[in-house]
C-alpha positions as CSV (number, residue, x, y, z in Angstrom):
1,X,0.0,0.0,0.0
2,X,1.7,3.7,-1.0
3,X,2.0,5.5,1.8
4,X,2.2,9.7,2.1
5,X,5.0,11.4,4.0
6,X,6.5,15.0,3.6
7,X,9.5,16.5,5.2
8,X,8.8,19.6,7.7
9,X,11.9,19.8,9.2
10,X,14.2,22.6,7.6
11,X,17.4,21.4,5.8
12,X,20.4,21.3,7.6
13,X,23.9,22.6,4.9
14,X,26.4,19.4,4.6
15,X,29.8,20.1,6.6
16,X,31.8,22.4,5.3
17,X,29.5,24.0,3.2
18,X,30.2,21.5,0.0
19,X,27.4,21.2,-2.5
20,X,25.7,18.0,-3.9
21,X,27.3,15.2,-6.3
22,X,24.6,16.2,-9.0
23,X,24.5,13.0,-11.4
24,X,21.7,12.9,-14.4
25,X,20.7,9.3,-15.0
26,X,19.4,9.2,-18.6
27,X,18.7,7.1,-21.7
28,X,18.4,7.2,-25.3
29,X,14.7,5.4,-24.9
30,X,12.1,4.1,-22.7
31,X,11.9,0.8,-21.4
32,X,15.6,-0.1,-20.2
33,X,14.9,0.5,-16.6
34,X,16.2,3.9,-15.8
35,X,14.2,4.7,-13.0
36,X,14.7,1.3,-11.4
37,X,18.5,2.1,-11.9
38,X,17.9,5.5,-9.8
39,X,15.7,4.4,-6.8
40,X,17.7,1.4,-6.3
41,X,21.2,3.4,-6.9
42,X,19.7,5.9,-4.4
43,X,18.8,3.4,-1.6
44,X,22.4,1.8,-2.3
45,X,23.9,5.2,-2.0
46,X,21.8,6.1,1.2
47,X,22.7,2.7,2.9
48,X,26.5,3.3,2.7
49,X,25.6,6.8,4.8
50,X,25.1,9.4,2.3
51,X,22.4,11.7,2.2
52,X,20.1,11.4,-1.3
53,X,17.7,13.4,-2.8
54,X,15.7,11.9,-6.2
55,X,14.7,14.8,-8.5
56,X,11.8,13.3,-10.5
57,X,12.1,14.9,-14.0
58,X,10.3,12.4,-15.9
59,X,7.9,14.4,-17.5
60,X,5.5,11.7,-19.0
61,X,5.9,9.3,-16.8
62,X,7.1,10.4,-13.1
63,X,7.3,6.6,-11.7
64,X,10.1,7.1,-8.8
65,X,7.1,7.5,-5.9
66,X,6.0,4.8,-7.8
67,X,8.6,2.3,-7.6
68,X,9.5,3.9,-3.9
69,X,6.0,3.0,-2.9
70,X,5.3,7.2,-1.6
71,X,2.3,8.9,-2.8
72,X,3.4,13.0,-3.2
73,X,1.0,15.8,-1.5
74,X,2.4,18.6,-3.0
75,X,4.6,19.1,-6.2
76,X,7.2,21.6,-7.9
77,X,3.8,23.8,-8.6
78,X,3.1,24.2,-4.7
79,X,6.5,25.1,-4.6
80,X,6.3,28.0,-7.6
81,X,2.9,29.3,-6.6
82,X,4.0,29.8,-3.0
83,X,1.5,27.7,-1.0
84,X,4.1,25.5,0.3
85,X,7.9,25.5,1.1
86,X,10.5,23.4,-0.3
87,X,10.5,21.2,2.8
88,X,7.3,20.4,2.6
89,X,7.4,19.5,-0.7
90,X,10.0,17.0,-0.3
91,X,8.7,13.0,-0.4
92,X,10.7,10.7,2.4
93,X,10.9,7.8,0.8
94,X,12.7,4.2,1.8
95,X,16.2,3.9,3.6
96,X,15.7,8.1,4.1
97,X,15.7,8.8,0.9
98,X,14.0,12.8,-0.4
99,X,12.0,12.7,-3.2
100,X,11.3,15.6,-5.7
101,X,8.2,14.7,-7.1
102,X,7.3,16.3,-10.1
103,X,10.7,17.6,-10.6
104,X,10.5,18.0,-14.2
105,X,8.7,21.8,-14.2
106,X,12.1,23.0,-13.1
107,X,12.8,22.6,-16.8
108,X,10.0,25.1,-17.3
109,X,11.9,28.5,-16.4
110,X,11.1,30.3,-19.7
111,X,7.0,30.0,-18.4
112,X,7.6,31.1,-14.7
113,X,7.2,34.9,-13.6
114,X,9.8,36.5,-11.6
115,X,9.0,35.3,-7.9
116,X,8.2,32.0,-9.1
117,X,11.8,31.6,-10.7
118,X,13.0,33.4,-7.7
119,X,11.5,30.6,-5.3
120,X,12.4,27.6,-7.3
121,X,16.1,29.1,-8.0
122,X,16.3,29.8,-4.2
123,X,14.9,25.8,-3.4
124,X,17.8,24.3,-6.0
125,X,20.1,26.2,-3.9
126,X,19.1,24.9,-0.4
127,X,18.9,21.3,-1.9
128,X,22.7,21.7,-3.7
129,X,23.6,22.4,-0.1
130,X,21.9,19.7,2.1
131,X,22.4,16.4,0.4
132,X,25.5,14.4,-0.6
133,X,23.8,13.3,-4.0
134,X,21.0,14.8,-5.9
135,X,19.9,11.9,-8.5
136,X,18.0,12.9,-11.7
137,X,15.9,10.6,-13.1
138,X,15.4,12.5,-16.6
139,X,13.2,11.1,-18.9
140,X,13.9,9.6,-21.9
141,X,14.8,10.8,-25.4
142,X,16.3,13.7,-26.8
143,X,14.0,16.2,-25.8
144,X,14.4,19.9,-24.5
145,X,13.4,19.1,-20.8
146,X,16.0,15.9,-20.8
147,X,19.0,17.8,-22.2
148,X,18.5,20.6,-20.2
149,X,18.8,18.6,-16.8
150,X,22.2,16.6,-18.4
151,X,24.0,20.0,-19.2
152,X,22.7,21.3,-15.5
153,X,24.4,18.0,-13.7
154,X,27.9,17.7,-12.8
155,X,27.8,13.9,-14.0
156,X,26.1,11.5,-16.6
157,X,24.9,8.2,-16.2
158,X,23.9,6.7,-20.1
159,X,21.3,3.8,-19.2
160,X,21.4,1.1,-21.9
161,X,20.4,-2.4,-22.4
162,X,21.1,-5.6,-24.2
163,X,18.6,-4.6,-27.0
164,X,19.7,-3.1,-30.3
165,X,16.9,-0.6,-29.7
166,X,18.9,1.0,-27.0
167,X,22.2,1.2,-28.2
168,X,20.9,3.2,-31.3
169,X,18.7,5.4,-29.2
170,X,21.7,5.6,-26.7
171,X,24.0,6.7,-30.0
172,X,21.3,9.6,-30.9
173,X,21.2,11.6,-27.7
174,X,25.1,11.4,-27.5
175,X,25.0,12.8,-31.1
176,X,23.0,15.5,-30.2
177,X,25.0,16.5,-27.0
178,X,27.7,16.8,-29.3
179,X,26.3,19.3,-31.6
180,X,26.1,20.9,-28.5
181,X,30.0,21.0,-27.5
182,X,28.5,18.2,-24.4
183,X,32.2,18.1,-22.7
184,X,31.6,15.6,-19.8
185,X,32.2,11.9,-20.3
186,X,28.8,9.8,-19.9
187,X,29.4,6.5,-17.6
188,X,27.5,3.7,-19.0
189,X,25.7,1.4,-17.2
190,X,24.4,-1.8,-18.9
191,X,20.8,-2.8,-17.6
192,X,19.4,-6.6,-18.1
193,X,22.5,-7.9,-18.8
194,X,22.7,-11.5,-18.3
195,X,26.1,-11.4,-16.7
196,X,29.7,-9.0,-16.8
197,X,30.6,-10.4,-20.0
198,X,27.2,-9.7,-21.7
199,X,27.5,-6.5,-20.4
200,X,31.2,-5.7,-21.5
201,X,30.2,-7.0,-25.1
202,X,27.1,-4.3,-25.7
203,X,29.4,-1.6,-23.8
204,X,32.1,-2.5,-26.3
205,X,30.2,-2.0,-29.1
206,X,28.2,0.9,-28.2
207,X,31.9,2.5,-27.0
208,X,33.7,1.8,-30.5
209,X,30.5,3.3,-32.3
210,X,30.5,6.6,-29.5
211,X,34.2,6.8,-30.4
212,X,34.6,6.2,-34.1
213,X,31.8,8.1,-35.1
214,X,31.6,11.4,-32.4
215,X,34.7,11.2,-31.2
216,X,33.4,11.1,-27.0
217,X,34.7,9.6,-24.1
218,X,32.4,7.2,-22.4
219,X,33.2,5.1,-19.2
220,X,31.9,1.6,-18.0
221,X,30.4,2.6,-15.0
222,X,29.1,-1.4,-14.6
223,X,26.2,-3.6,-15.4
224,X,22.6,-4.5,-13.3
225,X,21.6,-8.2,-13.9
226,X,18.9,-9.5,-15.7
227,X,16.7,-10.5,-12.0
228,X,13.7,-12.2,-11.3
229,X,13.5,-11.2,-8.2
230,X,13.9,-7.3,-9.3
231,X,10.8,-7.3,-11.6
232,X,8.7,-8.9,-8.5
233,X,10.0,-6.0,-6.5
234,X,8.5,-3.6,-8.8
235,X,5.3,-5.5,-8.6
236,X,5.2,-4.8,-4.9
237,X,6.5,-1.1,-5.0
238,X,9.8,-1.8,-3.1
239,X,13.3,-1.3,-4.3
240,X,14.8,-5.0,-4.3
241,X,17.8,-3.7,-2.4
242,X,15.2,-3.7,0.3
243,X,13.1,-6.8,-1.1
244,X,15.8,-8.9,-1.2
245,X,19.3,-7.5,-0.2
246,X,20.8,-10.8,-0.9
247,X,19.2,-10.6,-4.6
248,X,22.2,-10.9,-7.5
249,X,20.4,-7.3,-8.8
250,X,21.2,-6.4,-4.9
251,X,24.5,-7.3,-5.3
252,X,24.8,-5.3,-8.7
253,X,23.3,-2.1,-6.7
254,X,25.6,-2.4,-3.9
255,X,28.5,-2.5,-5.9
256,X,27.2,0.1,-8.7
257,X,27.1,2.6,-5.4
258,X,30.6,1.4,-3.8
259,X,32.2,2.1,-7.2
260,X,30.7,5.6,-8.2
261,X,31.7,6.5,-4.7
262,X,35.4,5.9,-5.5
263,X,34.7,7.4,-8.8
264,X,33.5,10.6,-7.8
265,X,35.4,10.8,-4.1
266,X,37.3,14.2,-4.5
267,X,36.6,15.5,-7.6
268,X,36.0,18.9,-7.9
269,X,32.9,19.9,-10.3
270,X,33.1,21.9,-12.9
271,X,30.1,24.0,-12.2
272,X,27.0,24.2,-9.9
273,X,23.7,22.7,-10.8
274,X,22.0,25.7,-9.0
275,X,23.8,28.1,-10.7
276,X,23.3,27.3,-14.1
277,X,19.6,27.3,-13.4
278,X,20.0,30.4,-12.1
279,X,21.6,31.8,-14.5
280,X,19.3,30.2,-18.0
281,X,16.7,31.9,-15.7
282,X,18.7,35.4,-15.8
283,X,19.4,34.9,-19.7
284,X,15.5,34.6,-20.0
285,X,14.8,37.6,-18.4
286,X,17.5,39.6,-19.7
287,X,16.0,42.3,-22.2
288,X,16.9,41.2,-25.7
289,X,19.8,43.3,-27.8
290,X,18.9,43.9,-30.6
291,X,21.8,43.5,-33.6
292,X,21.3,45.3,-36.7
293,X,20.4,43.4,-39.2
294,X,21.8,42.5,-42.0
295,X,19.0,41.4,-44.2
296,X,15.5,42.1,-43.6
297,X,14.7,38.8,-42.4
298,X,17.5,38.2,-39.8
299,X,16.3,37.9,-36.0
300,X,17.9,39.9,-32.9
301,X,20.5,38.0,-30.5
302,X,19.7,37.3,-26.9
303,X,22.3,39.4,-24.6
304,X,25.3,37.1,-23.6
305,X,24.4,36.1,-20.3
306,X,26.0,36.5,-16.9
307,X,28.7,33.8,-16.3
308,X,29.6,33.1,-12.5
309,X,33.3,34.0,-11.7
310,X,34.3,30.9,-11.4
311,X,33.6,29.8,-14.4
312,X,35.3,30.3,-17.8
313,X,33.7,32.7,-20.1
314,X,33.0,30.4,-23.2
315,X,33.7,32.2,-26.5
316,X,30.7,32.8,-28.3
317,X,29.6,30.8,-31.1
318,X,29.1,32.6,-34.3
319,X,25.6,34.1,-35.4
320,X,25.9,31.8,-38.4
321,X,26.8,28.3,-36.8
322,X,23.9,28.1,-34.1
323,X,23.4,24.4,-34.0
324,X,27.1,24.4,-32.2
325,X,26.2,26.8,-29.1
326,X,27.2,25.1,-26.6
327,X,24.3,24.6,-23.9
328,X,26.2,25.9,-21.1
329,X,24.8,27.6,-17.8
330,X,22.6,30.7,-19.0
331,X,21.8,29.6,-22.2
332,X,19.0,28.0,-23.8
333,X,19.7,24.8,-25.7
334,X,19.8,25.2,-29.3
335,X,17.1,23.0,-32.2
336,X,18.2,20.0,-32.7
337,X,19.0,20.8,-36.7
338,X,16.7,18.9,-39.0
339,X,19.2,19.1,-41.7
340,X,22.8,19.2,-41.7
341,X,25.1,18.8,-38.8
342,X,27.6,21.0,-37.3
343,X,31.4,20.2,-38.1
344,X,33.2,17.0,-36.7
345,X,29.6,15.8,-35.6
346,X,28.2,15.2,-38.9
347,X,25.6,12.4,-39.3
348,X,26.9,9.3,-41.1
349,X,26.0,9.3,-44.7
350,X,23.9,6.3,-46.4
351,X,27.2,4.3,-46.5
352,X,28.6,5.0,-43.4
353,X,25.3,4.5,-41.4
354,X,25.3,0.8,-42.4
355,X,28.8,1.0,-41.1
356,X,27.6,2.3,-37.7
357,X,25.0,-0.2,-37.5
358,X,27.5,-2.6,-38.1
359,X,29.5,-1.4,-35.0
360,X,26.8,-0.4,-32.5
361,X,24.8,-4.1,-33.4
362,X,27.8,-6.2,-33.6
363,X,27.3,-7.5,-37.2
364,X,30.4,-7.0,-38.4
365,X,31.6,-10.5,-40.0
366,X,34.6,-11.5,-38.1
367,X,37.5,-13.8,-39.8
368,X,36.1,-17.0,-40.2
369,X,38.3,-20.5,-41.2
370,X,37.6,-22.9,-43.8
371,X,38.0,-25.5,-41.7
372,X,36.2,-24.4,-38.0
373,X,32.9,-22.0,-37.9
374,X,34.1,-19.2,-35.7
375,X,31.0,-18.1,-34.8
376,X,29.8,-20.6,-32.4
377,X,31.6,-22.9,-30.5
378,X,30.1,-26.6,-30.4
379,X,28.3,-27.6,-27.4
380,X,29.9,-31.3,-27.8
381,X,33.0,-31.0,-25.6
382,X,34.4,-33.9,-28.1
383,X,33.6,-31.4,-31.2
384,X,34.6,-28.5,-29.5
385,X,38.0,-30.1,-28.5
386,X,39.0,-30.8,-32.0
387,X,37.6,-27.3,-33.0
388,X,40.3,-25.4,-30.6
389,X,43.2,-27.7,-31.3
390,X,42.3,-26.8,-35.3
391,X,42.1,-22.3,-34.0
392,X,45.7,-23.1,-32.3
393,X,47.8,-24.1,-34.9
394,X,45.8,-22.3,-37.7
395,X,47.6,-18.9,-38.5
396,X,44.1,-16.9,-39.6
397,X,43.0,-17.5,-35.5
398,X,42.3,-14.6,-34.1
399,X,42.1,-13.3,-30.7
400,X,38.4,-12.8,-30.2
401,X,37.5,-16.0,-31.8
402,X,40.3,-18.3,-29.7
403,X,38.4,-16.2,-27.0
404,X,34.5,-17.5,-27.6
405,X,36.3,-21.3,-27.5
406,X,38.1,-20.8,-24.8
407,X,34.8,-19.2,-22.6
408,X,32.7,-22.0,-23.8
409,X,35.7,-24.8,-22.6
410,X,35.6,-22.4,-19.1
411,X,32.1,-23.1,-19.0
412,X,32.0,-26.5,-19.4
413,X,34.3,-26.4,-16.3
414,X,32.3,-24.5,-14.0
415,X,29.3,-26.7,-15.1
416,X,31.0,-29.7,-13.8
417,X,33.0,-28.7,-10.9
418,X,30.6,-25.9,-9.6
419,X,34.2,-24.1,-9.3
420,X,36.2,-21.7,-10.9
421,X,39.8,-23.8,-12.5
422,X,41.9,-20.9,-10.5
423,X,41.9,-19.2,-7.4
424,X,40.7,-15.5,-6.7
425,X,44.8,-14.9,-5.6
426,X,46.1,-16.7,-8.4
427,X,43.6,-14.5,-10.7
428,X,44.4,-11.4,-9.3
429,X,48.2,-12.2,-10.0
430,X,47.4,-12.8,-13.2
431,X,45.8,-9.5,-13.7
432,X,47.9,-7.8,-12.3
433,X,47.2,-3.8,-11.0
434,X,49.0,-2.6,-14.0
435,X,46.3,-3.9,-16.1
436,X,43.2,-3.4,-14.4
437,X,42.2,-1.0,-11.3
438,X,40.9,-2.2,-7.9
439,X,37.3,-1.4,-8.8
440,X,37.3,-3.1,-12.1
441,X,39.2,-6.2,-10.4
442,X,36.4,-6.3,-8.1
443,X,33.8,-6.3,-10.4
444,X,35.2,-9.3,-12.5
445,X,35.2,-11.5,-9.5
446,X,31.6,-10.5,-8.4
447,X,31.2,-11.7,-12.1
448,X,32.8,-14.8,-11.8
449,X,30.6,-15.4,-8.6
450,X,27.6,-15.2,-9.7
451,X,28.4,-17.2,-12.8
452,X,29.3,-20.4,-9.9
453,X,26.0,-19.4,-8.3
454,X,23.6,-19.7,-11.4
């Protein structure tokens, strides 16, 4: 049963007077479990000792009081209409989680008069201030609204999942941050997966694609197993971190937390959340300059708007290349152009788009050999034997498909043994910290555990 509860008590500033980790958790589409991903990262967060605050700016949808089980009283438009402060407002949701419900008419500046932009920009504030983490749950697509909040945040998390769907979708709203000179690197998390090696292969190719084709950084961040048990959670309005802390999707969220923590731990941000609010809402309500024109038909230019002092005065884009002004704090975001692209973001052409396909779908044809399919190792250990000892001494072998025989002769071990053929020590030597980092390291052997445990 949902159950109501609003915060009265005023919020207390952090120590020290340090804002808010402000991380946008987004996606290309609907459907790949985004909002799952945020209550359950914000209950995994909360349970480690932070304080976390949800903004709800799904739009359409607005499901985190759903999935927390909390029923909102008031919304942002209490808030901006001045029946209610921003306290009150606030949800309280499992493990002492604040909710924003209805988060999403923040996004709606250019609508509000003066002392409603003046209460909302003076709420962000107090909220930057009080929590350790401020989560947005953006809705999906490309749209205005969902942009907006992933220039405001200090932080991306790119939600995608195992479907082709997703990684396409996930491609398209990268491709439009880029027109808009986006500078942060998104971490990518990788929903459903069946396990860390499913995941890795749809973050590899969704990374090449992000990286041949827009030339942008992204990160693994990690991956959220495909669980039973999570769905049922959903059912029943409870995060499964809290269903079922013992859950593999439990496990995933425990870890997902542990590892953004040491991701983020001491990094200074590169701007305030409030403060670019606060200053798109002083751009709108700057009086327009007007520039003379030089046809008949040409349009005035917005003034430049105010830029805080510790930030770096961007230099301005030029009247004729709008679709590259970069969305930065103070300015609205530019159209997505219907028809040609800005320069080193340009769409792939006919020939190349069957190239990005290619990459982002994994249908590239690999190097096969006459005399072994390399596409699918045989499920008859006998068959598959012969198979490898053919890929060894054949000079065409290549890594990746010596790799698919050698995972399935792996499996075939654990399937027997119910153990893994090495030790953790003896794999860690193996690894070796010069290869991989302590965080990665320890999401390979969660991996490898919950391979033994299926």
């Amino acid at each position: 049963m949902n159950i109501s509860m609003n915060a009265k008590t005023p919020l207390a500033p952090r120590d020290g007077g340090r804002t808010s980790k402000v991380i946008a958790i987004t996606s290309g589409k609907g459907g790949v479990g985004k909002t799952n991903v945020s209550s359950n990262l914000a209950v995994a967060l909360a349970k480690q000792g932070s304080r976390v605050c949800i903004f709800d700016a799904d739009t359409s949808l607005a499901n985190i009081n759903v999935i927390m089980g909390v029923t909102p009283r008031y919304t942002i438009e209490h808030l901006l209409n001045g029946e209610h402060s921003i306290e009150e407002i606030l949800l309280e949701g499992p493990a002492g989680v604040m909710i924003v419900p209805a988060a999403s008419g923040i996004a709606d500046l250019a609508t509000l008069d003066a002392n409603a932009r003046e209460r909302l920009l003076g709420a962000l504030s107090t909220l930057e201030t009080s929590f350790d983490y401020l989560l947005i749950d953006t809705a999906a697509g490309i749209g205005e609204s969902v942009l907006c909040f992933v220039h405001s945040a200090q932080h991306t998390i790119l939600v995608i999942s195992t479907e082709p769907t997703s990684l396409t979708d996930a491609f398209a709203l990268l491709r439009v941050l880029k027109r808009q000179e986006y500078q942060r690197p998104a971490y990518v998390l990788v929903n459903m997966a069946l396990n860390y090696a499913n995941s890795m292969e749809v973050y590899k190719r969704f990374e090449a694609a992000v990286r041949k084709y827009l030339s942008m950084k992204v990160h693994y961040l990690g991956y959220i197993t495909d669980d039973k048990v999570l769905k049922a959670s959903i059912r029943q309005q409870r995060p499964v971190l809290l269903n079922d802390p013992d859950a593999l999707a439990s496990r995933c969220f425990t870890t997902l937390a542990a590892v953004l923590s040491k991701q983020l731990n001491g990094q200074i941000p590169d701007h305030s959340f409030s403060a670019y609010w606060s200053e798109l809402a002083g751009n709108i309500a700057a009086p327009v300059t007007p520039i003379a024109p030089a046809t008949p038909s040409s349009h005035p230019s917005p003034a430049a708007p105010a830029t805080a002092a510790h930030e770096t005065v961007a230099e301005p884009a030029r009247e004729s290349d709008s679709s590259t002004v970069p969305a930065r704090a103070g300015q609205l975001l530019p159209p997505t152009p219907e028809e040609g692209t800005p320069e080193n973001a340009e769409a792939p052409s006919e020939a190349s788009e069957d190239s990005l396909e290619k990459t982002l779908l994994g249908n590239t044809p690999g190097n096969t050999l006459s005399e072994v399919s390399a596409e699918a190792p045989a499920d008859d250990l006998d068959t598959l034997t012969a198979d490898l000892g053919k890929l060894l001494v054949s000079p065409g072998a290549d890594a990746e498909t010596l790799g698919r025989f050698l995972g399935t002769v792996f499996g075939h071990y654990v399937t027997r043994f119910r153990r893994l053929p090495l030790t953790i020590e003896v794999l860690a030597d193996l690894v070796g910290e010069t290869v991989y980092g302590d965080d990665e390291i320890r999401v390979l052997i969660t991996a490898l555990k919950e391979k033994l445990e299926r």
